[in-house]
Wavefront OBJ file of the C-alpha trace (Angstrom):
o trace
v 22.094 10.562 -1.843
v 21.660 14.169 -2.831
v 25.523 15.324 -3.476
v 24.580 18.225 -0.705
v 23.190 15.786 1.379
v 26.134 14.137 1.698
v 28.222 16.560 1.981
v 26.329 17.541 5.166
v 26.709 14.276 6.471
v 30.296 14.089 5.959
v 30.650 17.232 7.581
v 28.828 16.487 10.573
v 30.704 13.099 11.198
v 34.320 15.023 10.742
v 33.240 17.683 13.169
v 31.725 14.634 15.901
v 34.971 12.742 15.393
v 37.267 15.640 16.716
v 34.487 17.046 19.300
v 34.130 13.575 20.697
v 37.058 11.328 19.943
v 35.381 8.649 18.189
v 34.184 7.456 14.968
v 30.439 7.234 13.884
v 29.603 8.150 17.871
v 26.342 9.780 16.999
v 23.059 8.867 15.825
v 21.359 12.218 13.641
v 19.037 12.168 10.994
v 18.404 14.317 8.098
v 14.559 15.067 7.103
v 13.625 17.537 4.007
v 10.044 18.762 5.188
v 7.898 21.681 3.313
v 10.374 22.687 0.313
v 8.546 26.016 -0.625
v 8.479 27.511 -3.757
v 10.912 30.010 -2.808
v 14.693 28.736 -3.919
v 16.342 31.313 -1.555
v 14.176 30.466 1.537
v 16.142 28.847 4.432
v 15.117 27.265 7.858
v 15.794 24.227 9.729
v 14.632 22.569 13.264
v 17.169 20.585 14.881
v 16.182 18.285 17.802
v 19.233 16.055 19.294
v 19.240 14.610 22.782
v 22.689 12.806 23.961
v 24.249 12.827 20.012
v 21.048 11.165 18.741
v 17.798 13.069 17.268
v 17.167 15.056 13.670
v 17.949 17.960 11.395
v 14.609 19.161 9.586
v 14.684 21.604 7.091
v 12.786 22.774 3.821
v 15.796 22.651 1.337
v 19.122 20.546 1.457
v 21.437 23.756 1.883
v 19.476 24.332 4.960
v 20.619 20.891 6.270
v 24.440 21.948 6.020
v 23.739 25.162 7.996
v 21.688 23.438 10.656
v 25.006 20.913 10.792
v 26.519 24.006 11.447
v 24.584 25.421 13.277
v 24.388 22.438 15.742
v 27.863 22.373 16.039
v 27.915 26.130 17.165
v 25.583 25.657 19.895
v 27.664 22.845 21.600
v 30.677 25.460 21.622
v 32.499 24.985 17.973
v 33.276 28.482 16.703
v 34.153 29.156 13.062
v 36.566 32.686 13.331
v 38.146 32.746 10.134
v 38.350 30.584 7.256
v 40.256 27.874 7.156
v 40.791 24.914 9.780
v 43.207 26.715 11.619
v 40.330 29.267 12.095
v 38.186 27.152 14.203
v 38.373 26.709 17.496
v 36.531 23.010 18.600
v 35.926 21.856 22.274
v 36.898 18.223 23.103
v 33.165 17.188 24.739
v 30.934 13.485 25.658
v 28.489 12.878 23.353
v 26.203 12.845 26.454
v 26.199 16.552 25.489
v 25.467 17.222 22.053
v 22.267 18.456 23.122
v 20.840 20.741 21.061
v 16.578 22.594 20.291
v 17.095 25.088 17.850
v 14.076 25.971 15.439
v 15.791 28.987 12.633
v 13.718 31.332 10.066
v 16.323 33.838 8.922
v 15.415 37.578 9.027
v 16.774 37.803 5.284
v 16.812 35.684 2.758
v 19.448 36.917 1.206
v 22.822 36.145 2.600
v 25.872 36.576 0.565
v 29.532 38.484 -0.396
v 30.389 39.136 -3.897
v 34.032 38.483 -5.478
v 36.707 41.526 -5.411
v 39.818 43.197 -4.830
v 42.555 40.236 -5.547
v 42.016 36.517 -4.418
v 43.489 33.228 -5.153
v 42.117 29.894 -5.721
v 43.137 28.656 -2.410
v 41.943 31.529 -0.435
v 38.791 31.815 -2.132
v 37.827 28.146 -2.129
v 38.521 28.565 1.928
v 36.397 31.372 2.098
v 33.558 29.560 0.576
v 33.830 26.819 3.014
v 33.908 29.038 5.628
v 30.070 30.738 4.781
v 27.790 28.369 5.434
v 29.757 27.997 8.474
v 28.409 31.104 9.661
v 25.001 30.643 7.978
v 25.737 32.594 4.701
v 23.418 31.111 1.617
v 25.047 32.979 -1.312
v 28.337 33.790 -3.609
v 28.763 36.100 -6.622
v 30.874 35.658 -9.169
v 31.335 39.054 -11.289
v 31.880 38.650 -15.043
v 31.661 35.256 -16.324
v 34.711 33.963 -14.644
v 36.213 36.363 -12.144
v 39.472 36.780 -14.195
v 40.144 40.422 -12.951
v 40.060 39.220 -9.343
v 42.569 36.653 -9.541
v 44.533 37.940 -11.828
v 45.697 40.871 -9.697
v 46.735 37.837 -7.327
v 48.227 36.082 -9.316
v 50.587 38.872 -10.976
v 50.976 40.317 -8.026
v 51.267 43.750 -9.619
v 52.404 46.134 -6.212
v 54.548 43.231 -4.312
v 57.910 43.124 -6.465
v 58.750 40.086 -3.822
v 56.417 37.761 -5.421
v 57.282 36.693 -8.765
v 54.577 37.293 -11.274
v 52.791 34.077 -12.540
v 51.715 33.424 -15.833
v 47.561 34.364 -16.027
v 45.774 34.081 -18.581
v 41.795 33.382 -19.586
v 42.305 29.587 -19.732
v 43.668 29.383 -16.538
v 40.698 31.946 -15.034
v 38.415 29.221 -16.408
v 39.413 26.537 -15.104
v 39.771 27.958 -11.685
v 35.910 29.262 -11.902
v 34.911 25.630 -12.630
v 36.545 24.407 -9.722
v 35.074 27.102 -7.606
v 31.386 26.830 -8.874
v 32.225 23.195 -8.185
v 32.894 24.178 -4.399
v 30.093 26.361 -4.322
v 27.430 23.762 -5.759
v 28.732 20.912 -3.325
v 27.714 23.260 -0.745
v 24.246 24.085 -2.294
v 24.632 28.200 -1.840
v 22.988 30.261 -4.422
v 24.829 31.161 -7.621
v 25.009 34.608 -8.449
v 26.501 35.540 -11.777
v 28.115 38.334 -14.257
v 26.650 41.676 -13.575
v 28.632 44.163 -15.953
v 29.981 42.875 -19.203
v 26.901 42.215 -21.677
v 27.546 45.585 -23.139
v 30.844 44.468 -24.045
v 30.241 40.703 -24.737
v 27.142 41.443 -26.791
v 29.524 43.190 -29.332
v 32.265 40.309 -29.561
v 34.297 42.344 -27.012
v 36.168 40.201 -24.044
v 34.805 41.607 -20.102
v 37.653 40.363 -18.046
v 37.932 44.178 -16.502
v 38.683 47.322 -17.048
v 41.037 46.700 -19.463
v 42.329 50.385 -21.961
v 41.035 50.160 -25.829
v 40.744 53.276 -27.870
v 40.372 51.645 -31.026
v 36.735 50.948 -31.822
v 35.909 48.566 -35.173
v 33.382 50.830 -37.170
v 31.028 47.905 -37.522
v 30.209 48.733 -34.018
v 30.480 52.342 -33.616
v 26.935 52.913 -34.314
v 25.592 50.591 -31.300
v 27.531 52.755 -28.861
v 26.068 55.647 -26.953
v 26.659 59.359 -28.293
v 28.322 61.098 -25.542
v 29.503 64.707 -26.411
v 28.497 64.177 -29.965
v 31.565 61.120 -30.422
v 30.475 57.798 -30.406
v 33.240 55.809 -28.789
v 34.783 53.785 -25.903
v 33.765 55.706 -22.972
v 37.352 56.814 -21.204
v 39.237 54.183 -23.272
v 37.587 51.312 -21.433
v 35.095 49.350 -23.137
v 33.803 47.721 -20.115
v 32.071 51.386 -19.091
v 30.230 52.106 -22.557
v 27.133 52.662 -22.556
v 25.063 51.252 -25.826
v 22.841 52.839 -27.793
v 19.677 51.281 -26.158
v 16.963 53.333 -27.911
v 18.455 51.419 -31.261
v 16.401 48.022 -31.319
v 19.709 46.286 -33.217
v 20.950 46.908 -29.787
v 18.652 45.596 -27.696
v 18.390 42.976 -29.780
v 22.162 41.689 -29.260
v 21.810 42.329 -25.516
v 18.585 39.939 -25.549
v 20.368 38.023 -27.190
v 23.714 37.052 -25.681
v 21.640 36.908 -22.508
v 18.944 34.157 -23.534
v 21.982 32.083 -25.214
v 24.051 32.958 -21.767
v 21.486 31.637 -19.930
v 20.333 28.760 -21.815
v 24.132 27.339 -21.100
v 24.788 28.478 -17.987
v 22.019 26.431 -16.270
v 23.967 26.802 -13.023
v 23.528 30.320 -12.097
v 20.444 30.901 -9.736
v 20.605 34.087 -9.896
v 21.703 36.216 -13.508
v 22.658 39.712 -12.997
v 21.937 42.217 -16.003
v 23.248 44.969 -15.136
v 24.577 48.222 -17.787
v 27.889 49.270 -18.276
v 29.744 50.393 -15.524
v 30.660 54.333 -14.385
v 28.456 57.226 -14.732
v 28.065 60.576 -16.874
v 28.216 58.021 -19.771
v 24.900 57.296 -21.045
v 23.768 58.179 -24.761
v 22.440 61.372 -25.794
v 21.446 60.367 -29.680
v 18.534 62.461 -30.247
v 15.977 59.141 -29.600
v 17.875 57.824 -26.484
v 17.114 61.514 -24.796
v 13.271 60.914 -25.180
v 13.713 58.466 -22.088
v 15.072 58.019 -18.688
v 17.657 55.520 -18.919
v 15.815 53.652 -16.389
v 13.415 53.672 -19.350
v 15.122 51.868 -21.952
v 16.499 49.672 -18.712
v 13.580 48.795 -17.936
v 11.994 48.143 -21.855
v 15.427 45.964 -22.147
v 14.529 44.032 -18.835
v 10.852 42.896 -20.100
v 12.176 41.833 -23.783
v 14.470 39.710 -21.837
v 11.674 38.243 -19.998
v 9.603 37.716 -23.050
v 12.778 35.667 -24.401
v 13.080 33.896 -21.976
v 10.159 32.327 -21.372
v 9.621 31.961 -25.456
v 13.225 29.711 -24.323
v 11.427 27.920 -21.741
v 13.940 29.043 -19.237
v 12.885 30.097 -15.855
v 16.439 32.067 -14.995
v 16.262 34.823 -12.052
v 17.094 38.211 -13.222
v 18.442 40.614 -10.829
v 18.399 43.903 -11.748
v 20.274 47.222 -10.424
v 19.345 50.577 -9.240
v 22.721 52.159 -9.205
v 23.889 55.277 -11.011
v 22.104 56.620 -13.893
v 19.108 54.209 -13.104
v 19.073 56.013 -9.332
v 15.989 57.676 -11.304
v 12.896 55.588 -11.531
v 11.249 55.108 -14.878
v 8.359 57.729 -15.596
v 6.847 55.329 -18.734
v 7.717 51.621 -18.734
v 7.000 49.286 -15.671
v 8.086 45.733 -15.481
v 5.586 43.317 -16.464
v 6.393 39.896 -15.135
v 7.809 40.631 -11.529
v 8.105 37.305 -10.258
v 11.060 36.767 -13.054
v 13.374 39.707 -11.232
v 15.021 40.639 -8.285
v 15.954 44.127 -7.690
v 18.995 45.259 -6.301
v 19.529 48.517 -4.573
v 23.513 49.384 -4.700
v 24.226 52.919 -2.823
v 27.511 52.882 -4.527
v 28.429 56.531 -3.266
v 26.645 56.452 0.157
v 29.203 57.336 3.298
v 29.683 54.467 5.831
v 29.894 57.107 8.587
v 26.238 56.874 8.725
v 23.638 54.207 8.668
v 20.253 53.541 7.847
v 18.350 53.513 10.288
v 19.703 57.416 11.145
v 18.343 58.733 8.251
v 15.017 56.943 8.961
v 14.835 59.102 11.647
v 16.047 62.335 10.087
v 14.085 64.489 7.456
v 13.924 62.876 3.710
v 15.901 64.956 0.965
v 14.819 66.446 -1.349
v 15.140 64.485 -4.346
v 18.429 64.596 -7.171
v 16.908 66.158 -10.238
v 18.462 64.299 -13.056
v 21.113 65.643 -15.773
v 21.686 63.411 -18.462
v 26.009 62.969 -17.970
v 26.436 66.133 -15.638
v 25.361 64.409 -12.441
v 27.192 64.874 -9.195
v 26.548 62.350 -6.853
v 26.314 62.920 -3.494
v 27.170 60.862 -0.011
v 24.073 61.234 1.995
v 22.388 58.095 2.645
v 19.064 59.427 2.858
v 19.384 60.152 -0.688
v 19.732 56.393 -1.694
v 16.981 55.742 0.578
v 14.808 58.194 -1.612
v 15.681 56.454 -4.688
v 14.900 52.912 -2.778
v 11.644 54.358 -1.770
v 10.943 55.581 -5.996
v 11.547 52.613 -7.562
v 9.624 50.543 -4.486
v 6.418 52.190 -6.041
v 7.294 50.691 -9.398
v 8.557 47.624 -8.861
v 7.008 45.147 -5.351
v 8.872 41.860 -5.855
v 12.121 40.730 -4.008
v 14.783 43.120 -3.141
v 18.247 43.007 -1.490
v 21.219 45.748 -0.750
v 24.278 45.147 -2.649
v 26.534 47.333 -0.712
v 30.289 47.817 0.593
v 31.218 48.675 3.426
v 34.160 45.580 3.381
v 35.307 47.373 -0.203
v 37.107 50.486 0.473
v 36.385 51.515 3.691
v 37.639 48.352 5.605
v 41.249 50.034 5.020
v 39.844 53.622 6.500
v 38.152 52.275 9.559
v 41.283 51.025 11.523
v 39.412 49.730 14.447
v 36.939 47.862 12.781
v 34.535 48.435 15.293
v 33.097 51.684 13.308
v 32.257 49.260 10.060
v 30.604 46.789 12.072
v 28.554 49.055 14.059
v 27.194 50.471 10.667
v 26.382 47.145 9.087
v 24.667 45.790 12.333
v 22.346 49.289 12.299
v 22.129 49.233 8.581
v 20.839 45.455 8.385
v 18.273 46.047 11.685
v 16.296 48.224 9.297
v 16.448 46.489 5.975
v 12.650 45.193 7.051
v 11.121 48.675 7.089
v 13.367 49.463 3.895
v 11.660 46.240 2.125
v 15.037 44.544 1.528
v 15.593 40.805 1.965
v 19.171 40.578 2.610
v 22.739 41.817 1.446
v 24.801 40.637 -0.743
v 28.134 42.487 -0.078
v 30.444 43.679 -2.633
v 33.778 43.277 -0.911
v 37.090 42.321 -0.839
v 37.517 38.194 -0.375
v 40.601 38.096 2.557
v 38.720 40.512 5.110
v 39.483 39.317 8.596
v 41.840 42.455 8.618
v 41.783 45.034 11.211
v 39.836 41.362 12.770
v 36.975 39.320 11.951
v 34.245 40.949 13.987
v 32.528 43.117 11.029
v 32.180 39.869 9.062
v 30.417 38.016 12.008
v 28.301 40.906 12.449
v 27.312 40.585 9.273
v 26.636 37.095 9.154
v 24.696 36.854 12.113
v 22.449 39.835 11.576
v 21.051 38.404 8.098
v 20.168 35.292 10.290
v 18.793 37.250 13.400
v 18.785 40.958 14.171
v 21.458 41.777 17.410
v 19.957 43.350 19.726
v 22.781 44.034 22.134
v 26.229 45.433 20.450
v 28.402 46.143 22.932
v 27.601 42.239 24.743
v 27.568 40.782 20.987
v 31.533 42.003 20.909
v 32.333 40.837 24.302
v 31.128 37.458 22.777
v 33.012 37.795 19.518
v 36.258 38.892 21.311
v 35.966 36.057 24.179
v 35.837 33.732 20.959
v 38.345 34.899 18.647
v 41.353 35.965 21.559
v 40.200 33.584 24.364
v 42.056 35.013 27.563
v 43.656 38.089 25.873
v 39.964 39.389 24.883
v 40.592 42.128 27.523
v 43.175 43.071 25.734
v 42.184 42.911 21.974
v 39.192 44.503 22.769
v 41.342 47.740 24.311
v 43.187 47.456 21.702
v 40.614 47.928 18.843
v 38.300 50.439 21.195
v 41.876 52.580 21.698
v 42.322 52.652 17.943
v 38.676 53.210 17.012
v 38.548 56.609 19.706
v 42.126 57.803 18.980
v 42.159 57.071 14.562
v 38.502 58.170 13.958
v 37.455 56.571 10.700
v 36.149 60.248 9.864
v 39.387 61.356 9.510
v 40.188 59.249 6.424
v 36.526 59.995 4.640
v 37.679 63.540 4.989
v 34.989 64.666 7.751
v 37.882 65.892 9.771
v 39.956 68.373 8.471
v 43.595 67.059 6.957
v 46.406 67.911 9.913
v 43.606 68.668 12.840
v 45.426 69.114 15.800
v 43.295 67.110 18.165
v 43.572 64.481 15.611
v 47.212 64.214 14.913
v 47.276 64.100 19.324
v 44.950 61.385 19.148
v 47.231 59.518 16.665
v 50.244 60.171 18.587
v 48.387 58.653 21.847
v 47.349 55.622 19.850
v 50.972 54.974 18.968
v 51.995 55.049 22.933
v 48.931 52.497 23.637
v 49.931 49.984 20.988
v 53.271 50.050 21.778
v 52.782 49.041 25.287
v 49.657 46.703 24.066
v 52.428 44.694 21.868
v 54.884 43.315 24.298
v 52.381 40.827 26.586
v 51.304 39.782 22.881
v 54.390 39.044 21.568
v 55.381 37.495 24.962
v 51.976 35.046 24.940
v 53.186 34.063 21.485
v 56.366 32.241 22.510
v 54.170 30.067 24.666
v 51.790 26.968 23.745
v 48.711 27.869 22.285
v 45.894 26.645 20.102
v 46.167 27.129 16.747
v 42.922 29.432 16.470
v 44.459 31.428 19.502
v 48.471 31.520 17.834
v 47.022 32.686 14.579
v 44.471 35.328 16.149
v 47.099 36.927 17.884
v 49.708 36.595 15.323
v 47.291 38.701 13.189
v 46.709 40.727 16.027
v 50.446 41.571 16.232
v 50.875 42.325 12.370
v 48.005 44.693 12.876
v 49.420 46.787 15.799
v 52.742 46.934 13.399
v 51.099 47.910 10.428
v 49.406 50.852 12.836
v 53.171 51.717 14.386
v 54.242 52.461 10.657
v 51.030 54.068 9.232
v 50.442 56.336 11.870
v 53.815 58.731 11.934
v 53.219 58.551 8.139
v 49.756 59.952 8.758
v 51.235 62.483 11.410
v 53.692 63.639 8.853
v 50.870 64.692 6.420
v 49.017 66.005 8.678
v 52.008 68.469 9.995
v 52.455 69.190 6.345
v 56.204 68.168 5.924
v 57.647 67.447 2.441
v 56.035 65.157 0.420
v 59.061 62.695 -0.173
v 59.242 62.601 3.948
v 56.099 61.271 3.885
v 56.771 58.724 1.218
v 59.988 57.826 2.451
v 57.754 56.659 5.398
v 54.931 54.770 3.704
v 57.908 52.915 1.730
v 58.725 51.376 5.357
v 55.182 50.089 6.149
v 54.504 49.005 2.155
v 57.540 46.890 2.293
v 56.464 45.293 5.608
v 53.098 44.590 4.388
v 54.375 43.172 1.294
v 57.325 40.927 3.307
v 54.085 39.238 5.445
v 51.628 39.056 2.488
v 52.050 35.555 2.346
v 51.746 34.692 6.047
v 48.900 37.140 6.348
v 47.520 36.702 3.026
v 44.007 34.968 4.447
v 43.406 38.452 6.790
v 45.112 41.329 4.473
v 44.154 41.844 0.710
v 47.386 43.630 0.630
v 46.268 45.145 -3.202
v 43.355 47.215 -1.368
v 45.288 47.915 1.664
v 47.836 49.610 -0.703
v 45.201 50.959 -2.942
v 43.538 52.980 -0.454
v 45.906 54.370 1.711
v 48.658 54.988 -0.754
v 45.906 57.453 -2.252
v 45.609 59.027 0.921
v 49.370 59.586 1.574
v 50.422 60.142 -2.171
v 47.647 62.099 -3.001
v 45.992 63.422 -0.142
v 42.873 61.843 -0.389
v 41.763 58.527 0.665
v 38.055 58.750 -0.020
v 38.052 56.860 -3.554
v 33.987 56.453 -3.730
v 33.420 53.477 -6.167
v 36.980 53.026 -6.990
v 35.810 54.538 -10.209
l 1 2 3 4 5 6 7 8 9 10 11 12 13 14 15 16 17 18 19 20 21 22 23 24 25 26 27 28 29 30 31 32 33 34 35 36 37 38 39 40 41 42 43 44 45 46 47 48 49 50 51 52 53 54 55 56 57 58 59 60 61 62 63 64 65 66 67 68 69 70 71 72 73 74 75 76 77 78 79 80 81 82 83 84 85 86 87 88 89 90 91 92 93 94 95 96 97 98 99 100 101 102 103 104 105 106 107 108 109 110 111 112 113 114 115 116 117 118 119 120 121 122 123 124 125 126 127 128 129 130 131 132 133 134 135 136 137 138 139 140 141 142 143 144 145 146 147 148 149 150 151 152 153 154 155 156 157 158 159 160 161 162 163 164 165 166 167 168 169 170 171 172 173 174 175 176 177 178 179 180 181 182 183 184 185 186 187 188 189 190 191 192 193 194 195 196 197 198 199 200 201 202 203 204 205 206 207 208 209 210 211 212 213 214 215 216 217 218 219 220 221 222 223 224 225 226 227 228 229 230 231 232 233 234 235 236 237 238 239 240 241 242 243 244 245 246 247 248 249 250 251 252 253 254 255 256 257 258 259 260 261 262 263 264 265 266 267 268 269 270 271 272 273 274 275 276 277 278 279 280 281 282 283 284 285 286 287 288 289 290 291 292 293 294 295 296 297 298 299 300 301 302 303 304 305 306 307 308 309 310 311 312 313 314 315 316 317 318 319 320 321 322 323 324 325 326 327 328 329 330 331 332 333 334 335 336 337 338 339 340 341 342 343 344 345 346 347 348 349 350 351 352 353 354 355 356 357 358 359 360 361 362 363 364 365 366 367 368 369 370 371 372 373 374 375 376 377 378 379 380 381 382 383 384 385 386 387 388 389 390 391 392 393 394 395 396 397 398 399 400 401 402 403 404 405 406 407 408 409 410 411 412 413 414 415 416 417 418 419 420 421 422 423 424 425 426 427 428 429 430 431 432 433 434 435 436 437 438 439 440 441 442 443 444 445 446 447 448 449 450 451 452 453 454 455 456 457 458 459 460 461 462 463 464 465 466 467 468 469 470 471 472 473 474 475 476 477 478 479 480 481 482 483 484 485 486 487 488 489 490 491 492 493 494 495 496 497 498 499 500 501 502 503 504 505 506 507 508 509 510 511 512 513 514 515 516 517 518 519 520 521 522 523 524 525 526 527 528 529 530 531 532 533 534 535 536 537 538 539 540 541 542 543 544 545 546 547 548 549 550 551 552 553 554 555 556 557 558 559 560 561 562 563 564 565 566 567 568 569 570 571 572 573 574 575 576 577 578 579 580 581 582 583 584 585 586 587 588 589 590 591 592 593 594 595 596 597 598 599 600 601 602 603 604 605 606 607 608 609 610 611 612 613 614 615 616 617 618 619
């Protein structure tokens, strides 16, 4: 049997044994039935009457989700990760009865690997997708070293001893988790940035300082400001000389022979070097666009590869200097490449579907390396809408509203609300999906923006405010009431604005609003922490655990927030974030499958240190 196949089926009798108390108690049958020629295509029909009937679907991934699936509409929810995450009903199998016929609304259904994750954590998140009817996981770089090395080290939590990290360890903790990932049958997404380094014998863990440069390379970088050299120290954001066909030969290169043994990835991500203002401004290299050259390197990659034989997916970006699409060069062979839009700089405080309704912009005349780049959505959208006339094949958002701005939006309910709007339009935008770049443990200020996200790839919601009474009567059972006054409290008394600098720093009717938030979850805390000493089900004990750390991470933020905002001395301020840093750091290991406690620090020790929390692109 397929090795999905039966991983499906041994899902789907562990699930019937604790829904219905027995062993082997149902009768269901698994049917593959019009495989298309599209790899990233799901849909299933499941027909079961009394615990006996049939799964059909078109690929064997699609079998696992319609297990899960089936399992969902009898009353099994899957809230976080993990198995104390579910919550499973105790049923006859007189009434597994399930007709449910699925076509997703995007193809394209997937997170991508940042901030700091461990094995453990990681390999429970993956479990946890298809769960929720996600088809696909990124791994940046070729092993995700940066990721878990920031876990592992544990660089801002002096209560955690470091462990020992180095590459050999990162690879043998990617094999594992392609392992997981494979088992599962979810697309493989793979590397991104890095080829600029890796083409010139230079490692791409991350962002790692270098300022020497050999001189048997020099010449393949790009010219910036007349100096050919590591762009800011950091090799992984140099640009190459891509006008200079030695160049572009390397890059083919190191991708054909990348590809040839990497046989795994579904989906191969070529993307430049990373930041912006960097590209090369040799006197042949300013003839072009750099979405020029991009796009000349993109269809000599083709032509390699199929000289190879291989038939490897290419995604490709439009993010940053490449905003701008080419005037000369078009891609030839479209069915090879997927194109993916990433709005890197776009705000989160508005979505989509609002600037379809507002006026276009006028569009960003390009600057070679003196480009400011602005936050209005609409002008991503005009850039979508440019390189749409160029290039018709597949497309999906690669976007992150999970990254940063999950630790600025302190209800939660703000975020979601954006990526359900933003994901109802992706049709009329001509994407097929999102792959999120985000951090890995985000069930923090709750799970809801990660269900919304989930469930509007697979079907648009039509109804927010009912879909949350849904999600809360799930995830809190009988204290829904209350998490959901909770979260609404926070999200009209801490407006996310106020920490993407929209509102001024120390407005008045902010710093009230703050103040009144800090009365509410006081009072909110006490039934919690009261409901806690009783007997509970583990989904329900761990929700509201969470739920308490949140309202006490709040309790501690907010007078540090108020003493910004009222301007007192700095080390006042400090003194105070010290209290809620050290709190967060003493539960990082009980809440270490909600919090990614090295973003959380991150982001709003830029706001209170610096005065600024709005950190576009972490860049």
């Amino acid at each position: 049997m397929n090795a999905v196949l039966k991983f499906a089926r041994e899902e789907l009798d562990r699930y019937c044994s604790r829904i219905f108390g027995e062993e082997n108690c149902c009768n269901i049958a698994f049917e593959l039935r019009g495989k298309g020629e599209n790899p990233f295509r799901d849909g299933y029909a499941i027909d079961i009457r009394g615990g006996a009937g049939k799964i059909i679907a078109n690929n064997e991934r699609s079998i696992l989700l319609g297990v899960y699936k089936a399992l969902q509409q009898i009353g099994c929810r899957f809230i976080r990760p993990g198995k104390s995450g579910e919550k499973i009903p105790r049923l006859s199998v007189r009434d597994f009865q399930v007709s449910y016929v699925f076509e997703p609304a995007n193809d394209h259904r997937g997170i991508t690997i940042e901030g700091a994750v461990s094995e453990e954590d990681l390999k429970a998140l993956i479990d946890w997708l298809p769960k929720v009817g996600m088809n696909s996981y990124f791994i940046q770089f070729r092993n995700g070293y940066e990721f878990y090395e920031r876990w592992y080290t544990h660089p801002d939590n002096p209560l955690l001893p470091p462990e020992k990290f180095d590459w050999a360890r990162a690879q043998s903790i990617h094999g594992r988790i392609v392992s997981e990932i494979k088992k599962r049958g979810l697309i493989l997404h793979g590397v991104g940035h890095g080829w600029t380094c890796e083409c010139l014998g230079i490692s791409s863990t991350g962002w790692q300082k270098r300022s020497d440069v050999p001189e048997s390379i020099r010449p393949y970088l790009a010219e910036v400001k007349g100096e050919r050299k590591f762009f800011k120290d950091t090799p992984l954001n140099t640009q190459l000389c891509y006008s200079n066909p030695a160049v572009r030969k390397m890059l083919v290169e190191e991708v054909v022979r990348y590809a040839a043994a990497h046989p795994e990835i579904d989906v191969l991500h070529f993307w430049p070097a990373d930041d912006f203002n960097n590209v090369c401004e040799c006197a042949e290299c300013k003839k072009s666009l750099p979405s020029d050259l991009y796009v000349e390197l993109l269809n000599e990659i083709d032509a390699a590869l199929t000289a190879a034989g291989l038939p490897t997916k290419i995604a490709f970006l439009i993010y940053l200097d490449v905003y701008w699409p080419p005037e000369r060069e078009k891609i030839r062979n479209q069915s090879r490449f997927i194109m993916m839009f990433a709005p890197i700089f776009r705000s989160y405080s508005e979505s989509y579907d609002e600037c379809l309704q507002g006026v276009a912009c006028e569009p960003l005349p390009y600057r070679r390396n003196e480009v400011a780049y602005p936050h209005d959505v609409s002008v991503y959208l005009g850039f979508l809408r440019g390189w749409k006339r160029c290039f018709s094949g597949d497309c999906f958002d690669f976007d992150y509203h999970l990254m940063w701005d999950i630790y600025r939006d302190f209800s939660g309910l703000t975020l979601a609300s954006i990526l359900r709007r933003d994901i109802s339009v992706f049709p009329k935008l001509g994407l097929n999906g999102l792959i999120s770049c985000q951090v890995q443990r985000c069930f923090y200020p709750s799970p809801l923006a990660m269900h919304v996200m989930a469930d509007s790839l697979s079907e648009p919601i039509e109804d927010f405010d009912a879909y949350c009474d849904g999600f809360f009567a799930d995830a809190y059972g009988p204290y829904a009431e209350s998490a959901k006054g909770i979260f609404r409290a926070v999200q009209d008394n801490v407006p996310f604005d106020y920490f993407r600098e929209r509102i001024p720093l120390g407005d008045a009717s902010a710093l009230q609003g703050f103040r009144r938030a800090e009365e509410y979850l006081r009072a909110a805390k006490e039934p919690l922490q009261g409901a806690l000493r009783g007997e509970l089900e583990p989904y329900l004990r761990e929700g509201l655990e969470q739920l308490v750390f949140y309202i006490d991470t709040l309790l501690l933020l907010l007078p540090c927030c108020i003493a910004k905002g009222e301007k007192r001395p700095q080390s006042e301020v400090i003194s105070l974030y010290k209290r809620l840093h050290d709190y967060v750091n003493e539960n990082e290991m009980r809440m270490r499958g909600a919090l990614d406690a090295f973003y959380f620090h991150f982001i709003v020790s830029g706001f209170l240190e610096k005065g600024e929390m709005v950190n576009y692109g972490g860049i």
